[in-house]
C-alpha beads as a LAMMPS data file, in Angstrom:
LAMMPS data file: protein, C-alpha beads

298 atoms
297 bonds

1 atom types
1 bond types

-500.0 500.0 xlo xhi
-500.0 500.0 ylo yhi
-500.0 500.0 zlo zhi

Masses

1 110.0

Atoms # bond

1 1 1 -174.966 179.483 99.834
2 1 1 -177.911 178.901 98.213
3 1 1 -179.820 181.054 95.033
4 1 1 -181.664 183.247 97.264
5 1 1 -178.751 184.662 98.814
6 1 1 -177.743 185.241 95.158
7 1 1 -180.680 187.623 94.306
8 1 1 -180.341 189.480 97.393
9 1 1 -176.955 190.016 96.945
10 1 1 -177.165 191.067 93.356
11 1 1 -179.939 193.429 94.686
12 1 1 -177.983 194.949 97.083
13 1 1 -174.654 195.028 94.725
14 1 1 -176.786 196.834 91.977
15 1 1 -178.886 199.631 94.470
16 1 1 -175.760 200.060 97.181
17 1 1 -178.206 200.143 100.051
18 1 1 -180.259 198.052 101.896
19 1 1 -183.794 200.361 102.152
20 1 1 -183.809 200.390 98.351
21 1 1 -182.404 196.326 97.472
22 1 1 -185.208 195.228 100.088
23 1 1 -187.883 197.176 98.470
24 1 1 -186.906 195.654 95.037
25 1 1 -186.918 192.076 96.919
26 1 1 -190.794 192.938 98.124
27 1 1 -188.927 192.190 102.010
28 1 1 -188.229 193.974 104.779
29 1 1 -184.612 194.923 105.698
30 1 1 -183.920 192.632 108.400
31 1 1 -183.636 189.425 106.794
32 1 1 -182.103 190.825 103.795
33 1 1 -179.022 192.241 106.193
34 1 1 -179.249 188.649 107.947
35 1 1 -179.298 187.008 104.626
36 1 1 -176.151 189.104 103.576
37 1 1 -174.175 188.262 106.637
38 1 1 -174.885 184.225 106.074
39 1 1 -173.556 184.556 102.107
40 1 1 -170.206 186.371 103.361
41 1 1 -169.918 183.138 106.421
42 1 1 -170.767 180.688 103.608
43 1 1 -167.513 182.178 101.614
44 1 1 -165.379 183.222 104.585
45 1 1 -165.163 186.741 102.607
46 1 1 -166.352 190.033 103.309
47 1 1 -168.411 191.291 100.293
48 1 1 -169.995 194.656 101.172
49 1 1 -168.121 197.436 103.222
50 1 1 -171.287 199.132 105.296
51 1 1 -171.467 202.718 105.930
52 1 1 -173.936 204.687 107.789
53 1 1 -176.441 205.296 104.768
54 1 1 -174.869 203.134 102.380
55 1 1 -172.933 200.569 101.352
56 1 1 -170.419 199.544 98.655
57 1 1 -168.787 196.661 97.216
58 1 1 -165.310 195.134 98.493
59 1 1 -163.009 194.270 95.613
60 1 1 -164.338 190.498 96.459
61 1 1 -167.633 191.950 96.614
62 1 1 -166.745 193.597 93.067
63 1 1 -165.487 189.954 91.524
64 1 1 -168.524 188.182 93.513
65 1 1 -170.703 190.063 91.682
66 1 1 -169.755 189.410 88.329
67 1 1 -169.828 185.614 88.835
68 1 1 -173.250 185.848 90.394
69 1 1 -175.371 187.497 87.723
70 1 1 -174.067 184.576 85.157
71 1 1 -174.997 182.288 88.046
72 1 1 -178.441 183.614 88.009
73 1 1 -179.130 183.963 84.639
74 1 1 -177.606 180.401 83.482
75 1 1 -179.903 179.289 86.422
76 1 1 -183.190 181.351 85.066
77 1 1 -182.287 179.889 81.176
78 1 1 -181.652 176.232 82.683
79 1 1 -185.684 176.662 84.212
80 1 1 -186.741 178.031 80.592
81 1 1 -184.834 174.925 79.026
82 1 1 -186.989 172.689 81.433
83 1 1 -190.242 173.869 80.619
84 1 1 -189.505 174.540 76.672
85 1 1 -188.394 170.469 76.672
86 1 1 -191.594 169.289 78.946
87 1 1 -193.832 171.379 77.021
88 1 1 -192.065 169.857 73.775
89 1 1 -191.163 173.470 72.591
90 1 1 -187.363 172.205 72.408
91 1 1 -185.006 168.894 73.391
92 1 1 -184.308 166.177 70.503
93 1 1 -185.574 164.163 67.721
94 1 1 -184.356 161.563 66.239
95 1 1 -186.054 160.912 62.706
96 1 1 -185.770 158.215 60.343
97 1 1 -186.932 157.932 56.308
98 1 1 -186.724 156.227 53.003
99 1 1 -184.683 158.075 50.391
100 1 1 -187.870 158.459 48.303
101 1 1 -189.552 160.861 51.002
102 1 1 -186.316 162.874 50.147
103 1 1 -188.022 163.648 47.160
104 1 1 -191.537 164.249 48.503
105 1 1 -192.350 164.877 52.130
106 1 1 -189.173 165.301 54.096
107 1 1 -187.921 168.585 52.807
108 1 1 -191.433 170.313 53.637
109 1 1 -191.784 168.773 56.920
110 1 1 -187.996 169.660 57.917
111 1 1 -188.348 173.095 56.867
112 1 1 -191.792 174.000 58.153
113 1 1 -191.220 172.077 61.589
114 1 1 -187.774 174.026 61.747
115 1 1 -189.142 177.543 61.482
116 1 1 -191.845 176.667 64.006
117 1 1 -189.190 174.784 66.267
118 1 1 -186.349 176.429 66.390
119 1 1 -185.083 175.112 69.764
120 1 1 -185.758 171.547 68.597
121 1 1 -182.620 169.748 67.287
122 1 1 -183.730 167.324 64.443
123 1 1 -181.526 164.589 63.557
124 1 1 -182.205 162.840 60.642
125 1 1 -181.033 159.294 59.393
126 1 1 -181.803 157.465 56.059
127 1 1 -183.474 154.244 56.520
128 1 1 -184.277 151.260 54.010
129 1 1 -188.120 150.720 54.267
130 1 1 -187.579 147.499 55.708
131 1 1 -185.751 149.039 58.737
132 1 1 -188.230 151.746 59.904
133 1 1 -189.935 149.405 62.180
134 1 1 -186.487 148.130 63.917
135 1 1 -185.042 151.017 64.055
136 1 1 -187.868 152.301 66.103
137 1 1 -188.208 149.444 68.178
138 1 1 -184.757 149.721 69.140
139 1 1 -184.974 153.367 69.699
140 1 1 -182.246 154.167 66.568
141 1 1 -184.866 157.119 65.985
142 1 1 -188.139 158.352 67.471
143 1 1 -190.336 158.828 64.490
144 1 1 -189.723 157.378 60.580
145 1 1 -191.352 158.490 57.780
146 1 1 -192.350 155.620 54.858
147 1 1 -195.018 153.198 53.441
148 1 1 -197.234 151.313 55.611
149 1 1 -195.379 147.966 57.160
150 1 1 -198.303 145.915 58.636
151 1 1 -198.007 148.516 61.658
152 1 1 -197.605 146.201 64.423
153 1 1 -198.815 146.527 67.479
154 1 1 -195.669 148.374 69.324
155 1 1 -196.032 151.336 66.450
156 1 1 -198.300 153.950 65.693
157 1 1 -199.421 154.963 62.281
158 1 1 -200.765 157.776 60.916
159 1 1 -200.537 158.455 57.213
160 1 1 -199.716 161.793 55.746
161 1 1 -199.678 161.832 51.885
162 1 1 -200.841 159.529 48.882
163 1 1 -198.936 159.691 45.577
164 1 1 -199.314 158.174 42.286
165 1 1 -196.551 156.063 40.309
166 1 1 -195.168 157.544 37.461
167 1 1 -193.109 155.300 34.416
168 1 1 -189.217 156.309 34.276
169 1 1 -187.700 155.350 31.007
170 1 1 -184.267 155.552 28.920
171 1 1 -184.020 158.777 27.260
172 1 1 -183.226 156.709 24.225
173 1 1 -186.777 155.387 24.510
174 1 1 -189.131 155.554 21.673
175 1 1 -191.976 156.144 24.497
176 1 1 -189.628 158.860 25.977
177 1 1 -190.954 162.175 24.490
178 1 1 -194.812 161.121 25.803
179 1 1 -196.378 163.418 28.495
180 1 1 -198.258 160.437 29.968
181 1 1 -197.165 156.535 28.808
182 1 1 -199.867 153.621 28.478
183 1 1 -198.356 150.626 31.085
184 1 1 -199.432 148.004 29.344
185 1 1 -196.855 149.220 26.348
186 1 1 -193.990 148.109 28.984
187 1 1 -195.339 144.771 29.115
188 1 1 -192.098 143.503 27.038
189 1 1 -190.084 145.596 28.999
190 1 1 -187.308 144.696 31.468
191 1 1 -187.615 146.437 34.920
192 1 1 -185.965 147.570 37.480
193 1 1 -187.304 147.280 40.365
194 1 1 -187.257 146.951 43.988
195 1 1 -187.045 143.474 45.924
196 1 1 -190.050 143.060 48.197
197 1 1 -187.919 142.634 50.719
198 1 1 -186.948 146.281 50.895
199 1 1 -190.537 147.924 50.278
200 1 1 -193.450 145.134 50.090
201 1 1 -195.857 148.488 49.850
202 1 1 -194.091 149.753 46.971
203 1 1 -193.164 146.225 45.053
204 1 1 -196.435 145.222 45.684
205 1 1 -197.651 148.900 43.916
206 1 1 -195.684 147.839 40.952
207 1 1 -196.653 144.284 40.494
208 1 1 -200.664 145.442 41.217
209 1 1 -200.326 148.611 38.491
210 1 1 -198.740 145.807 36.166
211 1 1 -201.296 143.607 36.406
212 1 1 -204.250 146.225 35.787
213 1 1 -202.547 146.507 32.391
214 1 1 -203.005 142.669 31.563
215 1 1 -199.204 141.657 32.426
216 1 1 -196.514 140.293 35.018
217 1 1 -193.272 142.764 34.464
218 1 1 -190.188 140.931 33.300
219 1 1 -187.582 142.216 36.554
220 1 1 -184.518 142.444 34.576
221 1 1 -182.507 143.775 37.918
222 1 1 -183.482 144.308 41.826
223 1 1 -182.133 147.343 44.043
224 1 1 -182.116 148.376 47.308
225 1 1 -182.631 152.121 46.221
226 1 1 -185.096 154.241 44.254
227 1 1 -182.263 156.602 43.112
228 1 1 -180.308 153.641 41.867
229 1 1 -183.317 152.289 39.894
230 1 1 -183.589 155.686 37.951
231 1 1 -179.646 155.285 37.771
232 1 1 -179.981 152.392 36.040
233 1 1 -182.616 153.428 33.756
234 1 1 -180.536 155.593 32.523
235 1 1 -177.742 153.825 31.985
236 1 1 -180.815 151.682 29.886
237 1 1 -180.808 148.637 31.437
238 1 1 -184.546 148.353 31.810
239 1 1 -187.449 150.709 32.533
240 1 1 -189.384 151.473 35.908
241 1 1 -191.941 152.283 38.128
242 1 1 -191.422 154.740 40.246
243 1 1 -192.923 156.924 43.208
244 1 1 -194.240 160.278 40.597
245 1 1 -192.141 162.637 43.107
246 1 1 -188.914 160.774 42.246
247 1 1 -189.187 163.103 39.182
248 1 1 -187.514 165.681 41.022
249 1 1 -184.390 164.019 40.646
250 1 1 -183.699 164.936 37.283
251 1 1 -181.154 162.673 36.228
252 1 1 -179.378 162.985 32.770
253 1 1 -180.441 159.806 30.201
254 1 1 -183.695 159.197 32.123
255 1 1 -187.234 160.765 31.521
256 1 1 -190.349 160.632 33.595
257 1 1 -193.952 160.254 32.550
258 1 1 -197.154 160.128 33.784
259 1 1 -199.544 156.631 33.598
260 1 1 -202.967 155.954 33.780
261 1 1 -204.547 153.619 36.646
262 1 1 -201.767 153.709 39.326
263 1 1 -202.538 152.607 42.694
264 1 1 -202.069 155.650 45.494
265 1 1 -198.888 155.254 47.345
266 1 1 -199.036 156.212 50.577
267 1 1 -196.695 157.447 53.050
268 1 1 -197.248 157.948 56.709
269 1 1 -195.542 158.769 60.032
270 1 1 -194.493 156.002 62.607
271 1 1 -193.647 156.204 66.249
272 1 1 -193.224 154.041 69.296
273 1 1 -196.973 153.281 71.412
274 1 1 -196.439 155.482 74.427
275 1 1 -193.131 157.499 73.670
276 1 1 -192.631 160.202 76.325
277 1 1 -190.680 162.268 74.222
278 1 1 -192.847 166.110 74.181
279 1 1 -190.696 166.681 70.763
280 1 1 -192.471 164.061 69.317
281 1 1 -196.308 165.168 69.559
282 1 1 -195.400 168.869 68.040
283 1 1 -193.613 166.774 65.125
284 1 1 -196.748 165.135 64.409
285 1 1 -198.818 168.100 64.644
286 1 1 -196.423 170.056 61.941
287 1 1 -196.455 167.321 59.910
288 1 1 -200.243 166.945 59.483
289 1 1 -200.587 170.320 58.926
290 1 1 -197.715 170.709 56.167
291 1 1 -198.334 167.391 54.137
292 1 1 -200.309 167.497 51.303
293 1 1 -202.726 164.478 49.915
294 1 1 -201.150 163.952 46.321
295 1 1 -197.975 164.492 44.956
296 1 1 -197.397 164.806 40.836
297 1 1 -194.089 164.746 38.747
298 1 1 -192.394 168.786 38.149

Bonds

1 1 1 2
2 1 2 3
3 1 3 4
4 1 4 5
5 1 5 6
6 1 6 7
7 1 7 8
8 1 8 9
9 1 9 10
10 1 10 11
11 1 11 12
12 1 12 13
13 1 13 14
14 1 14 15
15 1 15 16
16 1 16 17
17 1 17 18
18 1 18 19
19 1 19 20
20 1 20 21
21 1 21 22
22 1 22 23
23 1 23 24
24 1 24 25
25 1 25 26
26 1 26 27
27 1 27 28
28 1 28 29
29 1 29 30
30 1 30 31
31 1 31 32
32 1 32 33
33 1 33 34
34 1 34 35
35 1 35 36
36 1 36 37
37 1 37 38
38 1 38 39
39 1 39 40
40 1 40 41
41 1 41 42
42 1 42 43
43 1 43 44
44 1 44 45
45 1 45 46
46 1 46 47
47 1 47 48
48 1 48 49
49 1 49 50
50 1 50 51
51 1 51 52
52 1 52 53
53 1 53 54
54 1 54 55
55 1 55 56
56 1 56 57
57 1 57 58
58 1 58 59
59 1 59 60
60 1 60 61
61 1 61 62
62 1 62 63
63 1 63 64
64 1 64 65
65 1 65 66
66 1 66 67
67 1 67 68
68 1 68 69
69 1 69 70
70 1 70 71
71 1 71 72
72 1 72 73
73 1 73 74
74 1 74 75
75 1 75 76
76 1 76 77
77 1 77 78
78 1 78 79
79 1 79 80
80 1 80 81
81 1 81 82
82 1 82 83
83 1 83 84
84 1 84 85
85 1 85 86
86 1 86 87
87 1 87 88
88 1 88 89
89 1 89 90
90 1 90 91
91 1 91 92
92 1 92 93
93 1 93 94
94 1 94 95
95 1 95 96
96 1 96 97
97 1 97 98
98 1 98 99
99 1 99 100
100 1 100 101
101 1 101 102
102 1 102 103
103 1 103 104
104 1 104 105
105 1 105 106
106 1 106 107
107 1 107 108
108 1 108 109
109 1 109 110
110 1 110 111
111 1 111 112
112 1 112 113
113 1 113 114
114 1 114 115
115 1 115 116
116 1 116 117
117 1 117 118
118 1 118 119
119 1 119 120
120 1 120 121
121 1 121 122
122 1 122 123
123 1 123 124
124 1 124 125
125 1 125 126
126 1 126 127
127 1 127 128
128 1 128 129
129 1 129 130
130 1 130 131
131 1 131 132
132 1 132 133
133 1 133 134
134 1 134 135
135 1 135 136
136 1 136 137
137 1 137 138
138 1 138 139
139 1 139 140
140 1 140 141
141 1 141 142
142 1 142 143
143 1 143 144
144 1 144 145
145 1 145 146
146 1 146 147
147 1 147 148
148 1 148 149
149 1 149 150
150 1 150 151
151 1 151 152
152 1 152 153
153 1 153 154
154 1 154 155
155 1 155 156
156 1 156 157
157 1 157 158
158 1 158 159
159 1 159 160
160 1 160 161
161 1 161 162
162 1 162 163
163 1 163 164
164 1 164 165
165 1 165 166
166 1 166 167
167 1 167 168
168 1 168 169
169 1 169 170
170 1 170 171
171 1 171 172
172 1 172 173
173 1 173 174
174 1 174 175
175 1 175 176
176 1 176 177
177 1 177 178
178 1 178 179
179 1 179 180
180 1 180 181
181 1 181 182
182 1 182 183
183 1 183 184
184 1 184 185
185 1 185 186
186 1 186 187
187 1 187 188
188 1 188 189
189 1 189 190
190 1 190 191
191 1 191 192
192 1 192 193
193 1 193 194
194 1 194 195
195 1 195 196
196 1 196 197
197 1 197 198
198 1 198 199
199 1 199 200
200 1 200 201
201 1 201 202
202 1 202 203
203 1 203 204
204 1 204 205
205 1 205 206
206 1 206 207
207 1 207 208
208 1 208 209
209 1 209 210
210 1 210 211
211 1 211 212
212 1 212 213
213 1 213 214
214 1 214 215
215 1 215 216
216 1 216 217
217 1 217 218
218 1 218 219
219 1 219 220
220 1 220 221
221 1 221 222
222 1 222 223
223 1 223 224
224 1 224 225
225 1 225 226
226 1 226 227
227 1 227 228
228 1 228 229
229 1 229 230
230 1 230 231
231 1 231 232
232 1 232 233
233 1 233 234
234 1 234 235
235 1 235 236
236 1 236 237
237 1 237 238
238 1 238 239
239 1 239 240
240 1 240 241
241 1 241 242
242 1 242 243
243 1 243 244
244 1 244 245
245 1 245 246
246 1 246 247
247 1 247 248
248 1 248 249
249 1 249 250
250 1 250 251
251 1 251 252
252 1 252 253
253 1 253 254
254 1 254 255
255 1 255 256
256 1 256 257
257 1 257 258
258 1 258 259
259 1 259 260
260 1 260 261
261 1 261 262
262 1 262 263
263 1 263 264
264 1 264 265
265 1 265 266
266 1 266 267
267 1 267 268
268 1 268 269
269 1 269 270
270 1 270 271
271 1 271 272
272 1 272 273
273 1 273 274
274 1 274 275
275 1 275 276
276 1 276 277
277 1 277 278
278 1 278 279
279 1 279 280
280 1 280 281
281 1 281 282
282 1 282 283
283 1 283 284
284 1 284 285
285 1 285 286
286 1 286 287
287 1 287 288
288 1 288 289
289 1 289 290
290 1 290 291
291 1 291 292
292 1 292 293
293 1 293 294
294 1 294 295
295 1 295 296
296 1 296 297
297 1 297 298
C-alpha cells in the first residue's frame, strides 16, 4: 500500500465511479481500476462493490475511507512542516539573555519575531553575561542576546542597540529629585556594582564613566544581578550605575536619573559560526529590523 493508492482510492470513494475519479486523477481508467484491485490485495479486504455504471463503498470501504483522508492530509501537513522548517518559516529556537535585555531589547524582539513567526517555537533562558558564550558553545541555546565578550572565534557577533548609563539612587537621596545627576557628585559614594567577572563590558562601563568624572567608585557591595543592584539601592546600601533601560523596573525606594558623559553600552546578538539551524537566520533578520540604536530611561 503505498500513498498513491491512497489518492486514487479517495478519488474513487468521493466520485463513486471510475470515468469521473480518473478524470480528477488526470489518468486513464485502466490503471486506476488496476491500482484499486492492488490496495484491496495489500489489505486482504474488499473496499468497493462494482456495478455496471457505478460503484459504491463496502462497509470496509466506508471505514477505509475515513482513515485515509487523515492519512493524506497528516501526510500533505507533514510535507508543509518540512519545507516551513528548511525554509526557516517554523522548527525551534533556543535563545539565551542577560536579565538587563529584559528591560530593553528582548520584549520587542520576542513580540515582533512572534507575530512574524508564528510557527516558530521560541524558548527562552536567562543567562549571566559571563555564560552566553558557553552556553552557546555547548549548544544550551542557539542565539544569546548581551554585551560584547571578546567574540571569539567559534561566535558570531552582530550588535543591535547602544544605550547610555543612567545613576540609580536611594529615594532618601538628597540628589534624588534631579532630572539628570552630575557623576562626579557620587565620587564619595558607595556602589553597587557588578563583579567583572559577570559583565567585564558593563563593569568596565562603570569604572570608565567614573573615571571621566575625576574618581575611582568606592564598591561598597558586588552582585551577580542588575535587578538586585537596584534592590539594594533601595534598601540604601549604596548608589549605582546602571544600564538607562533598567528604569523600567520601577522599584519602590529607588529613583533613576539621567548623567552626563556615559559611555554607549552596547548589546548585540551571538550565534554559533556555521549553525544550520533556518530558525536562526529569520531571528536575526527580525531582530535588526526591530532594534533600535539608543535606549533612554521612561
Amino acid at each position: 500500500m503505498d500513498f498513491r493508492q491512497l489518492r486514487y482510492f479517495v478519488a474513487l470513494a468521493e466520485t463513486l465511479h471510475f470515468g469521473r475519479a480518473a478524470a480528477r486523477l488526470h489518468i486513464t481508467q485502466p490503471p486506476l481500476s488496476r491500482q484499486i484491485a492492488a490496495l484491496e490485495e495489500a489489505l486482504s479486504v474488499q473496499l468497493v462493490a462494482r456495478h455496471s455504471r457505478h460503484v459504491e463503498l463496502t462497509p470496509a470501504g466506508t471505514d477505509f475511507y475515513a482513515h485515509a483522508v487523515r492519512l493524506l492530509a497528516d501526510f500533505e501537513r507533514a510535507g508543509d512542516s518540512a519545507r516551513a522548517t528548511a525554509a526557516g518559516a517554523a522548527g525551534e529556537l533556543r535563545l539565551g539573555f542577560a536579565m538587563y535585555a529584559a528591560f530593553s531589547l528582548l520584549p520587542r524582539l520576542v513580540r515582533g519575531f512572534s507575530d512574524d513567526h508564528p510557527r516558530i517555537t521560541l524558548g527562552l533562558e536567562e543567562i549571566l553575561p559571563r555564560d552566553i558564550e558557553q552556553a552557546l558553545v555547548e549548544q544550551r541555546i542557539d542565539i544569546g542576546i548581551g554585551m560584547p565578550i571578546g567574540r571569539p572565534g567559534r561566535l558570531e557577533y552582530r550588535p543591535l542597540a547602544r544605550e547610555p548609563l543612567c545613576a540609580v539612587l536611594p529615594a532618601t537621596h538628597p540628589l534624588a529629585g534631579q532630572a539628570t545627576v552630575d557623576v562626579a557628585r557620587l565620587a564619595d559614594e558607595p556602589f553597587v556594582t557588578l563583579p567583572r567577572t559577570t559583565a567585564p563590558a558593563l563593569h568596565d562601563a562603570v569604572l570608565t564613566c567614573c573615571a571621566a568624572h575625576g574618581f575611582v567608585p568606592r564598591i561598597r557591595l558586588e552582585t551577580h544581578l542588575q535587578q538586585t543592584i537596584v534592590t539594594l539601592v533601595a534598601e540604601g546600601l549604596g548608589v549605582g550605575l546602571v544600564p538607562a533601560s533598567l528604569a523600567r523596573l520601577r522599584m519602590d525606594g529607588a529613583v533613576f536619573a539621567a548623567i552626563d558623559q556615559s559611555p554607549p553600552i552596547e548589546q548585540g546578538l551571538y550565534w554559533r559560526r556555521g549553525d544550520d539551524n533556518p530558525c536562526l537566520a529569520a531571528f536575526i533578520e527580525s531582530a535588526q529590523t526591530r532594534a533600535t540604536s539608543n535606549a533612554a530611561p521612561d
